[in-house]
mmCIF file of the N, C-alpha and C atoms, coordinates in Angstrom:
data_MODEL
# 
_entry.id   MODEL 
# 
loop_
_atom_site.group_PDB 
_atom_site.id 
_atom_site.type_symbol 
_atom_site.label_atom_id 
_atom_site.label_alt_id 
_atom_site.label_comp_id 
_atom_site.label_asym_id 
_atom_site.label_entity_id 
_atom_site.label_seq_id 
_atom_site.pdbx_PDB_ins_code 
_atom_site.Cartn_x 
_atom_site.Cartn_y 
_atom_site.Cartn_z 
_atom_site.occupancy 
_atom_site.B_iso_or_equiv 
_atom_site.pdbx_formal_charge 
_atom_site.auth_seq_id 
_atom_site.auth_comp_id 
_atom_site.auth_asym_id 
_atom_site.auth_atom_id 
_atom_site.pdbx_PDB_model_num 
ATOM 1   N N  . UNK A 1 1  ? 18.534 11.982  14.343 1.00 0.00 ? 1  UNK A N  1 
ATOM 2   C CA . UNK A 1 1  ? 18.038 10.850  13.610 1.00 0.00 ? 1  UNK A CA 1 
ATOM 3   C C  . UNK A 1 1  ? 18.989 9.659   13.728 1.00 0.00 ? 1  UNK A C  1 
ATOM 4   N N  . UNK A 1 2  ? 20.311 10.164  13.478 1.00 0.00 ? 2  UNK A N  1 
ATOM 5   C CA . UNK A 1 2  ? 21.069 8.620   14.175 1.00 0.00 ? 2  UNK A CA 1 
ATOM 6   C C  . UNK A 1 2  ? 21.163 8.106   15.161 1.00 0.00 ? 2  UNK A C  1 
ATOM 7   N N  . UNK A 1 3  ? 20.465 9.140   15.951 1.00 0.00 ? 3  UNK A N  1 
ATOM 8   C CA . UNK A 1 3  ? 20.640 8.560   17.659 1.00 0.00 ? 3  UNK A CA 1 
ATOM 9   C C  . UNK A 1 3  ? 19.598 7.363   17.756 1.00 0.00 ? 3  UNK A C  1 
ATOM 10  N N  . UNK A 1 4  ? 18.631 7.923   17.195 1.00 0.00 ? 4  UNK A N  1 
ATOM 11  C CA . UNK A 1 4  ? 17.268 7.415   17.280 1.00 0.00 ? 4  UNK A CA 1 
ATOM 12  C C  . UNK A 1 4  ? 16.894 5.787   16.359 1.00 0.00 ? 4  UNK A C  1 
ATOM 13  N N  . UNK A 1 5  ? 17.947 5.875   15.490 1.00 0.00 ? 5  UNK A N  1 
ATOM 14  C CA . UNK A 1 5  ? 18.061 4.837   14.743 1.00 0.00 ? 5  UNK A CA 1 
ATOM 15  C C  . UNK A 1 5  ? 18.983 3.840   15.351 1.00 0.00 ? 5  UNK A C  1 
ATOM 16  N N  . UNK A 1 6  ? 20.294 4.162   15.910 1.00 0.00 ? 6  UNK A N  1 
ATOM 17  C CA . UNK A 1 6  ? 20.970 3.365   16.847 1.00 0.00 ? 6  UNK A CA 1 
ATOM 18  C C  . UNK A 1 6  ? 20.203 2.991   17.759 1.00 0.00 ? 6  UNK A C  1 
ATOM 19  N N  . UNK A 1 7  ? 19.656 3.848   19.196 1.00 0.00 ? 7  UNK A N  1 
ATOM 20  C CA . UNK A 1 7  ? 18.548 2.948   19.739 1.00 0.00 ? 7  UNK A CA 1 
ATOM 21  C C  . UNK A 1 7  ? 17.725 2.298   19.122 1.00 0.00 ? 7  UNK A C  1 
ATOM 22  N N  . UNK A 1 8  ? 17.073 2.626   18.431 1.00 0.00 ? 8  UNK A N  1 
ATOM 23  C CA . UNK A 1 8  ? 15.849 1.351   17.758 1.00 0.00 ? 8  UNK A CA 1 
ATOM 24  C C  . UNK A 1 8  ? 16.674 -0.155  17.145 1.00 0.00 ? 8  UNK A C  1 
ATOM 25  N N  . UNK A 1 9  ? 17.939 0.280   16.603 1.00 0.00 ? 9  UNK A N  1 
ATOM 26  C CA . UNK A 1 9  ? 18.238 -1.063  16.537 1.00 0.00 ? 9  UNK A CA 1 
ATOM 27  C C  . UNK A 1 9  ? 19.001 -2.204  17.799 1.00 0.00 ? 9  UNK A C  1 
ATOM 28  N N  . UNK A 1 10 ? 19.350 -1.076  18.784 1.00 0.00 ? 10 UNK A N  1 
ATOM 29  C CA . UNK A 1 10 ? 19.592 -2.035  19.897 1.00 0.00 ? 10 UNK A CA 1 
ATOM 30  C C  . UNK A 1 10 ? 18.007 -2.641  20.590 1.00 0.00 ? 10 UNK A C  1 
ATOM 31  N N  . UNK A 1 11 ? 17.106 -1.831  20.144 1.00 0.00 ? 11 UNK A N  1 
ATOM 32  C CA . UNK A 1 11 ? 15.864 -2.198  21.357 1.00 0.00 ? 11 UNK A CA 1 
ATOM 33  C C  . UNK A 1 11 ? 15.685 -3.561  20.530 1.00 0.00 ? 11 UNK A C  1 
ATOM 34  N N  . UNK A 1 12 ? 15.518 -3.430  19.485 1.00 0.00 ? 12 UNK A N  1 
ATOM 35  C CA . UNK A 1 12 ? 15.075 -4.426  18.521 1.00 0.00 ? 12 UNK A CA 1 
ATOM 36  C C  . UNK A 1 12 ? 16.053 -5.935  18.667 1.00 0.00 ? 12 UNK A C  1 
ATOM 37  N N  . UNK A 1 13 ? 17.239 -5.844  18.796 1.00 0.00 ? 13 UNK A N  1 
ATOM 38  C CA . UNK A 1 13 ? 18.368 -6.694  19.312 1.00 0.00 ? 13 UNK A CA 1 
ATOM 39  C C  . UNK A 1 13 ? 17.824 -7.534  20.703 1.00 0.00 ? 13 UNK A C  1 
ATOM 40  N N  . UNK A 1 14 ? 17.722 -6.460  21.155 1.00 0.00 ? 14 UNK A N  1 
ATOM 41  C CA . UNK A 1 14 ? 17.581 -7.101  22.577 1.00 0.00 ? 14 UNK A CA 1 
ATOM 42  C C  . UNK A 1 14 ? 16.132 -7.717  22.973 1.00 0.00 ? 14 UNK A C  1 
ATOM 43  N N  . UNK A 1 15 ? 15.433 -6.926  22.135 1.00 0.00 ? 15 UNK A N  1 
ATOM 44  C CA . UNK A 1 15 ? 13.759 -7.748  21.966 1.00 0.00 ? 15 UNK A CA 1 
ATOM 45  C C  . UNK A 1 15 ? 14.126 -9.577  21.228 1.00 0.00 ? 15 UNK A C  1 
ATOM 46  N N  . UNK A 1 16 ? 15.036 -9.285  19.840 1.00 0.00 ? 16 UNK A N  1 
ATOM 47  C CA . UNK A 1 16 ? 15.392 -10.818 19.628 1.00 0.00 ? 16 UNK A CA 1 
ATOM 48  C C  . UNK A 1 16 ? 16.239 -11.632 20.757 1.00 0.00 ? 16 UNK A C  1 
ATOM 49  N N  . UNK A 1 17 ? 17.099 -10.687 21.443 1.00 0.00 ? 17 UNK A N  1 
ATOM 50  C CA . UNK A 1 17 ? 17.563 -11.729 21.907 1.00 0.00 ? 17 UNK A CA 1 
ATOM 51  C C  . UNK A 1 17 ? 16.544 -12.015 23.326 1.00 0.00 ? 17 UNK A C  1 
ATOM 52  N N  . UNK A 1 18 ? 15.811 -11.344 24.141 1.00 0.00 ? 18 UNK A N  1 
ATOM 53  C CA . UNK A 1 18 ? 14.791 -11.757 24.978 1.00 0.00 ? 18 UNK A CA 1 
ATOM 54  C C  . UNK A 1 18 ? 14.073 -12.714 24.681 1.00 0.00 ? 18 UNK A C  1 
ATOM 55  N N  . UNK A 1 19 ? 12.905 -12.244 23.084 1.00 0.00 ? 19 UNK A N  1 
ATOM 56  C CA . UNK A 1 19 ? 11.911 -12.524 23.409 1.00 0.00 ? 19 UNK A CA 1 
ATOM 57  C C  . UNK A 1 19 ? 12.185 -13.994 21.853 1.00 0.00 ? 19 UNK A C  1 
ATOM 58  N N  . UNK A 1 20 ? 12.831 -14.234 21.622 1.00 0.00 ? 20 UNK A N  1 
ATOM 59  C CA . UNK A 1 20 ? 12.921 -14.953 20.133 1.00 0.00 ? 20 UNK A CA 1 
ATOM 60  C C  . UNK A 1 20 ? 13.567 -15.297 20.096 1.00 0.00 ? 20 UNK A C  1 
ATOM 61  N N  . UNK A 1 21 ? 14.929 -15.915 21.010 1.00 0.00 ? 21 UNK A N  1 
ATOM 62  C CA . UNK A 1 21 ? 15.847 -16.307 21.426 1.00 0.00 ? 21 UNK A CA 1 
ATOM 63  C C  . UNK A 1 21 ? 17.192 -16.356 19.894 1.00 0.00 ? 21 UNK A C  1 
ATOM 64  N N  . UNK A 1 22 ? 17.190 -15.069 19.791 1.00 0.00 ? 22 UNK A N  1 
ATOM 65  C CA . UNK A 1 22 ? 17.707 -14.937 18.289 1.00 0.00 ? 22 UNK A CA 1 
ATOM 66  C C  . UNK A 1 22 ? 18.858 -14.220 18.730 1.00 0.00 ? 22 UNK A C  1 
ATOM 67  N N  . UNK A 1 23 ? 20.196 -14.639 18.237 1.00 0.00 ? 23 UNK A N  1 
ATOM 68  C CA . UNK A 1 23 ? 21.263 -12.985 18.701 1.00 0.00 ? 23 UNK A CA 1 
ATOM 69  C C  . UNK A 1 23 ? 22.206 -13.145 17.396 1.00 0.00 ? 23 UNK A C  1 
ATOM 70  N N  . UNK A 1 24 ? 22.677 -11.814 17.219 1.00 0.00 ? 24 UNK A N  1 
ATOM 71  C CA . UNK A 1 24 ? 23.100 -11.227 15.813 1.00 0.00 ? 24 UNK A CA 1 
ATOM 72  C C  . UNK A 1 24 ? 25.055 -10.820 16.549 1.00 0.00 ? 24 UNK A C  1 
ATOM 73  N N  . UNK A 1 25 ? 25.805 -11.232 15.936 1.00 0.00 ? 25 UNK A N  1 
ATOM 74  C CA . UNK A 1 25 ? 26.767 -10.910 15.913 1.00 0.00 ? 25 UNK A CA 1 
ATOM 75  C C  . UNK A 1 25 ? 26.731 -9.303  15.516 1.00 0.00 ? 25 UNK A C  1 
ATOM 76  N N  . UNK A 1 26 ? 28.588 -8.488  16.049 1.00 0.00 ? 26 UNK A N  1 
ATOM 77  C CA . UNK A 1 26 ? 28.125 -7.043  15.906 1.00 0.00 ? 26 UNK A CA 1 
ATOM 78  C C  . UNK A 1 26 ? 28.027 -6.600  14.709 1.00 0.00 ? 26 UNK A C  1 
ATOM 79  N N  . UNK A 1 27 ? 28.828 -7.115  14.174 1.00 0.00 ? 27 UNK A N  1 
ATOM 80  C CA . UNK A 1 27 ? 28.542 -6.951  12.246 1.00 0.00 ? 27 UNK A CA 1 
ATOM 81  C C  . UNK A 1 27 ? 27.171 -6.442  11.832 1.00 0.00 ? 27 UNK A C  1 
ATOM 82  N N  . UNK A 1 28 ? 26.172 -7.400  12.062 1.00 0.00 ? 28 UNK A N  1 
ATOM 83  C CA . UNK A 1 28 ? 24.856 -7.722  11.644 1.00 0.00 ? 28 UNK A CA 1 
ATOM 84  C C  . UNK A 1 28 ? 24.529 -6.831  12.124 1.00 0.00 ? 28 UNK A C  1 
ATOM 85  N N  . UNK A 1 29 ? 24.005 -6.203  13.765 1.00 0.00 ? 29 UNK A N  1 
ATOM 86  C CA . UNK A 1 29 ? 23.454 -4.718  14.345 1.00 0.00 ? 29 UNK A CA 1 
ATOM 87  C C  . UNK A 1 29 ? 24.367 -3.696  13.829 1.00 0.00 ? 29 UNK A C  1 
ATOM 88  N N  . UNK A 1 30 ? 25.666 -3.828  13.297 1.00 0.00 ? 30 UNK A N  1 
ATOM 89  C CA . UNK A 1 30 ? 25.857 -2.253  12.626 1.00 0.00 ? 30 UNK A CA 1 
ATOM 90  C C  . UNK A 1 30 ? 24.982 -2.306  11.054 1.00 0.00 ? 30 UNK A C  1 
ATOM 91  N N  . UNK A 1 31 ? 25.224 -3.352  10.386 1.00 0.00 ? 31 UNK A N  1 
ATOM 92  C CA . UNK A 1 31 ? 24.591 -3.090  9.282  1.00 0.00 ? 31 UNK A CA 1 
ATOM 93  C C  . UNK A 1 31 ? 23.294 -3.131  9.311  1.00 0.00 ? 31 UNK A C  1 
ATOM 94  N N  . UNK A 1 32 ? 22.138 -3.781  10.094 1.00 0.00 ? 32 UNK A N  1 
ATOM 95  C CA . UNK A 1 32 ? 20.867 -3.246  10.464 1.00 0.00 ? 32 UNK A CA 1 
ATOM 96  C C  . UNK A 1 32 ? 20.846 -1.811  10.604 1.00 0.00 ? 32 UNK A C  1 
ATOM 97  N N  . UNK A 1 33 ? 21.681 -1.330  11.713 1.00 0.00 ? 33 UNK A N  1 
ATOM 98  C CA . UNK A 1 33 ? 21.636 0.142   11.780 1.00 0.00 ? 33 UNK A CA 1 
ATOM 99  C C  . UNK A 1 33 ? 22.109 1.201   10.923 1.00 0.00 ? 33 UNK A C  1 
ATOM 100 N N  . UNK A 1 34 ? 22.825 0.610   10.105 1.00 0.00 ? 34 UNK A N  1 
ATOM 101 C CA . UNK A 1 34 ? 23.038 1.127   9.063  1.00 0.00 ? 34 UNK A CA 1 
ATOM 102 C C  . UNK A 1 34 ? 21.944 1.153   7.600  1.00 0.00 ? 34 UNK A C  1 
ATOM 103 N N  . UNK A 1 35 ? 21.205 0.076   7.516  1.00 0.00 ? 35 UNK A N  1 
ATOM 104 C CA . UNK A 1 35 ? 20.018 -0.068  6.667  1.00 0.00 ? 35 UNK A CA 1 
ATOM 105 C C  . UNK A 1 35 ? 19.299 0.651   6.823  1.00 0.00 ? 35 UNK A C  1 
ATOM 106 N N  . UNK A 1 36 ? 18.778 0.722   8.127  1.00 0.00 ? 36 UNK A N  1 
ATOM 107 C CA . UNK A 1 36 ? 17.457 0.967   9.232  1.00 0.00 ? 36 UNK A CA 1 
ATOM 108 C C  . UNK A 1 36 ? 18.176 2.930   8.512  1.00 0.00 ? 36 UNK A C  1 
ATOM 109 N N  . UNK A 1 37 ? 19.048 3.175   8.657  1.00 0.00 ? 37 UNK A N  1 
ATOM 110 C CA . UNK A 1 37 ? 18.863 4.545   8.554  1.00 0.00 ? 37 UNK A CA 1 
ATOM 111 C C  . UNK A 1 37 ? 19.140 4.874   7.581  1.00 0.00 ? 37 UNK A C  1 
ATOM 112 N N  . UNK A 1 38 ? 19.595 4.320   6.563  1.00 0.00 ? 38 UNK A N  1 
ATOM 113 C CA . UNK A 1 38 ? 19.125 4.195   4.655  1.00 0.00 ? 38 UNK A CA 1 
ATOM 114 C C  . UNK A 1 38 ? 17.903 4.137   4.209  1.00 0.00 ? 38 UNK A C  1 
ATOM 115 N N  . UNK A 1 39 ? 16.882 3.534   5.067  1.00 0.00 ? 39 UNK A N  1 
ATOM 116 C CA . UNK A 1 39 ? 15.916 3.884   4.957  1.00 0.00 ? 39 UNK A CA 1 
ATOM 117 C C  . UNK A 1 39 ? 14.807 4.665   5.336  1.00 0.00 ? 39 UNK A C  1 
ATOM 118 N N  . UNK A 1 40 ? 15.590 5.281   6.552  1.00 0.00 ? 40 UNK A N  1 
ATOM 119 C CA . UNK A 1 40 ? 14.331 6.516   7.067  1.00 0.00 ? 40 UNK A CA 1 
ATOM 120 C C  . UNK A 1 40 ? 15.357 7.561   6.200  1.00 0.00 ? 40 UNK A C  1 
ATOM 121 N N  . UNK A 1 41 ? 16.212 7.585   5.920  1.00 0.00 ? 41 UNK A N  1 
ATOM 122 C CA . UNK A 1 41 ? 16.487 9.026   5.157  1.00 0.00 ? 41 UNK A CA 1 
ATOM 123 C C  . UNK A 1 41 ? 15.949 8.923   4.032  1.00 0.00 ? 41 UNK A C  1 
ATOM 124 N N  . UNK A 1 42 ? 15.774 7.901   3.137  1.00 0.00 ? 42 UNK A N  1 
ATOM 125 C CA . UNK A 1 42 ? 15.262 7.880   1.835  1.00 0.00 ? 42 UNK A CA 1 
ATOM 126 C C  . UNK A 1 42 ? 13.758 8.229   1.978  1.00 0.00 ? 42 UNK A C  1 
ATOM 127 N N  . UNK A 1 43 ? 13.183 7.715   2.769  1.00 0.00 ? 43 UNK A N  1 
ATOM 128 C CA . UNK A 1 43 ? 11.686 8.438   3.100  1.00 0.00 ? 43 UNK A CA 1 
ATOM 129 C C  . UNK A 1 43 ? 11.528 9.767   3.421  1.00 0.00 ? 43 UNK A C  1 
ATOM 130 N N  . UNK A 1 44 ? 12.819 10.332  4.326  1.00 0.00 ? 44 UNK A N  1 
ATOM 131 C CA . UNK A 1 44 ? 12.706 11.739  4.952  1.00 0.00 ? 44 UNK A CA 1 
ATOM 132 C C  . UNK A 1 44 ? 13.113 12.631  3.714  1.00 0.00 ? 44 UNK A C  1 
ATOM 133 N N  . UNK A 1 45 ? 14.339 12.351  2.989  1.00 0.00 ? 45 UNK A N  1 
ATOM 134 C CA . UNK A 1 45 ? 15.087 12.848  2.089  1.00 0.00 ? 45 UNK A CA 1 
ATOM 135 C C  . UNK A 1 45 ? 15.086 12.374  0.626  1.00 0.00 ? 45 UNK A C  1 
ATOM 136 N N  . UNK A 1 46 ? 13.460 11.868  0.093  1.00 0.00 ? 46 UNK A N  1 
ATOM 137 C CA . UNK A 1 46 ? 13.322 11.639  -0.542 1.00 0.00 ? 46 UNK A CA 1 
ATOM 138 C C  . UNK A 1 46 ? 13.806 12.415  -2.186 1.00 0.00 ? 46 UNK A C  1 
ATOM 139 N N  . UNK A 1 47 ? 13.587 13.435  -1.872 1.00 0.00 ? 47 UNK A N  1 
ATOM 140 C CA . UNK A 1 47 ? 13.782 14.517  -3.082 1.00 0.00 ? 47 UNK A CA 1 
ATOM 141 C C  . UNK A 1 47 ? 15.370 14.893  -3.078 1.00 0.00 ? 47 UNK A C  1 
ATOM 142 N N  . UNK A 1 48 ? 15.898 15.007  -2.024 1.00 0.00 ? 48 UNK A N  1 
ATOM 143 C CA . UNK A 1 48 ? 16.821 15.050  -1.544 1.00 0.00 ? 48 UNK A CA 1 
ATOM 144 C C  . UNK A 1 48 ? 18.168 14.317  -1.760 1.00 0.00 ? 48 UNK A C  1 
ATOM 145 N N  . UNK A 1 49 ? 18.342 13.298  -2.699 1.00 0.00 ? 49 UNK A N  1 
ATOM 146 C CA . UNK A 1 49 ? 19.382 12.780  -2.626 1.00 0.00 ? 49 UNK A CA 1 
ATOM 147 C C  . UNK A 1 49 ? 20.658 13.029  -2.296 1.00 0.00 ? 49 UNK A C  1 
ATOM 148 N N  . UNK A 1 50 ? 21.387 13.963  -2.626 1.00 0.00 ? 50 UNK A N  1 
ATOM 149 C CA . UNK A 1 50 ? 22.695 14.950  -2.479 1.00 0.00 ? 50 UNK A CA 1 
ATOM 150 C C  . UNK A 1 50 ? 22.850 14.346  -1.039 1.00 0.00 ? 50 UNK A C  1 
ATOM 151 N N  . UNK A 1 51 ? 21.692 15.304  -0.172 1.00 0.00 ? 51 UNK A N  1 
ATOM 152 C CA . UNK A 1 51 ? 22.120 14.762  1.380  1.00 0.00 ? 51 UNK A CA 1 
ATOM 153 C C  . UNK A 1 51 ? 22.079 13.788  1.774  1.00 0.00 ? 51 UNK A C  1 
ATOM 154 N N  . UNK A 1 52 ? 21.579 12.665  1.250  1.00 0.00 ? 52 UNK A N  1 
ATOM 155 C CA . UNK A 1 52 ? 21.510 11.312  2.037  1.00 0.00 ? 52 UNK A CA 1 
ATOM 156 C C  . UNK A 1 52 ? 22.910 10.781  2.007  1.00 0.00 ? 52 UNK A C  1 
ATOM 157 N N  . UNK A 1 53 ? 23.074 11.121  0.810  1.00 0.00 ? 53 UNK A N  1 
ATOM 158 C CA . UNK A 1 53 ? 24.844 10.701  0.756  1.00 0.00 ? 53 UNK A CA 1 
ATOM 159 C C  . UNK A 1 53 ? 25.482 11.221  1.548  1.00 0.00 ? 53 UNK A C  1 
ATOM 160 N N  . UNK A 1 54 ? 25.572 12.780  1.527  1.00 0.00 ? 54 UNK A N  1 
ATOM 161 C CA . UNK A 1 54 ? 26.474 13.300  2.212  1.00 0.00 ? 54 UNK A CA 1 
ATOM 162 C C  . UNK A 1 54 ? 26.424 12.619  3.429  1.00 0.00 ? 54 UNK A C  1 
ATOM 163 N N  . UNK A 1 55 ? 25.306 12.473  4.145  1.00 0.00 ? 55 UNK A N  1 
ATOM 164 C CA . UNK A 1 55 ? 25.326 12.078  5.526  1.00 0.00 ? 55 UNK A CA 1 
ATOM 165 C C  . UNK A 1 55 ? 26.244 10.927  5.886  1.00 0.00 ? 55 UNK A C  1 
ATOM 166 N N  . UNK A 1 56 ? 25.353 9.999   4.645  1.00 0.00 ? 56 UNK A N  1 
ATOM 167 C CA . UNK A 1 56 ? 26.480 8.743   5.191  1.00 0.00 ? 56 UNK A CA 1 
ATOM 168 C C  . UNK A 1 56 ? 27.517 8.869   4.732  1.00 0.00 ? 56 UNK A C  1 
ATOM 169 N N  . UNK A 1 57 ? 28.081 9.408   4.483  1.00 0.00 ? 57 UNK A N  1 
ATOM 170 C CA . UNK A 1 57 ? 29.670 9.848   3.810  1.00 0.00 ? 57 UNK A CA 1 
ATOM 171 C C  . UNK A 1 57 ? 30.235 10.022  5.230  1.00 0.00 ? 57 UNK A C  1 
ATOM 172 N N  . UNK A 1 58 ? 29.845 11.132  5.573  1.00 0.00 ? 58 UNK A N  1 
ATOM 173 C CA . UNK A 1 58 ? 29.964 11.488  6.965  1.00 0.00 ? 58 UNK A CA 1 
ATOM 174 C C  . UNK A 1 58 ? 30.067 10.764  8.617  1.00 0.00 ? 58 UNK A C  1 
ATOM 175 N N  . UNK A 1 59 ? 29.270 9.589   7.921  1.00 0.00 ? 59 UNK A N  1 
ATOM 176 C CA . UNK A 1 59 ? 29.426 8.279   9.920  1.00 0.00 ? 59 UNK A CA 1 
ATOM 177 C C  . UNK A 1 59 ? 30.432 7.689   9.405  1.00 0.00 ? 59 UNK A C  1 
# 
């Protein structure tokens, strides 16, 4: 799941910077990617809280 969330936020980067002539310092794509996967765990690991933390405790 983090792999998958790191790619999606580079595809997404590079779609702004292609197609929308938009570009994000690295700050901004870690904390996207860091959001971006605050929020698929809260959907995945909804009931779950304990682990969502743990995880990100863990990167």
């Amino acid at each position: 799941m983090i792999l998958a969330c790191i790619w999606w936020t580079i595809w997404r980067e590079r779609n702004d910077r292609c197609f929308e002539n938009r570009n994000n310092n690295l700050q901004e794509v870690k904390l996207k990617c860091i959001l971006l996967f605050c929020f698929w765990c809260t959907n995945v690991y909804s009931h779950e809280t304990e682990s969502v933390i743990d995880v990100l405790g863990s990167i």
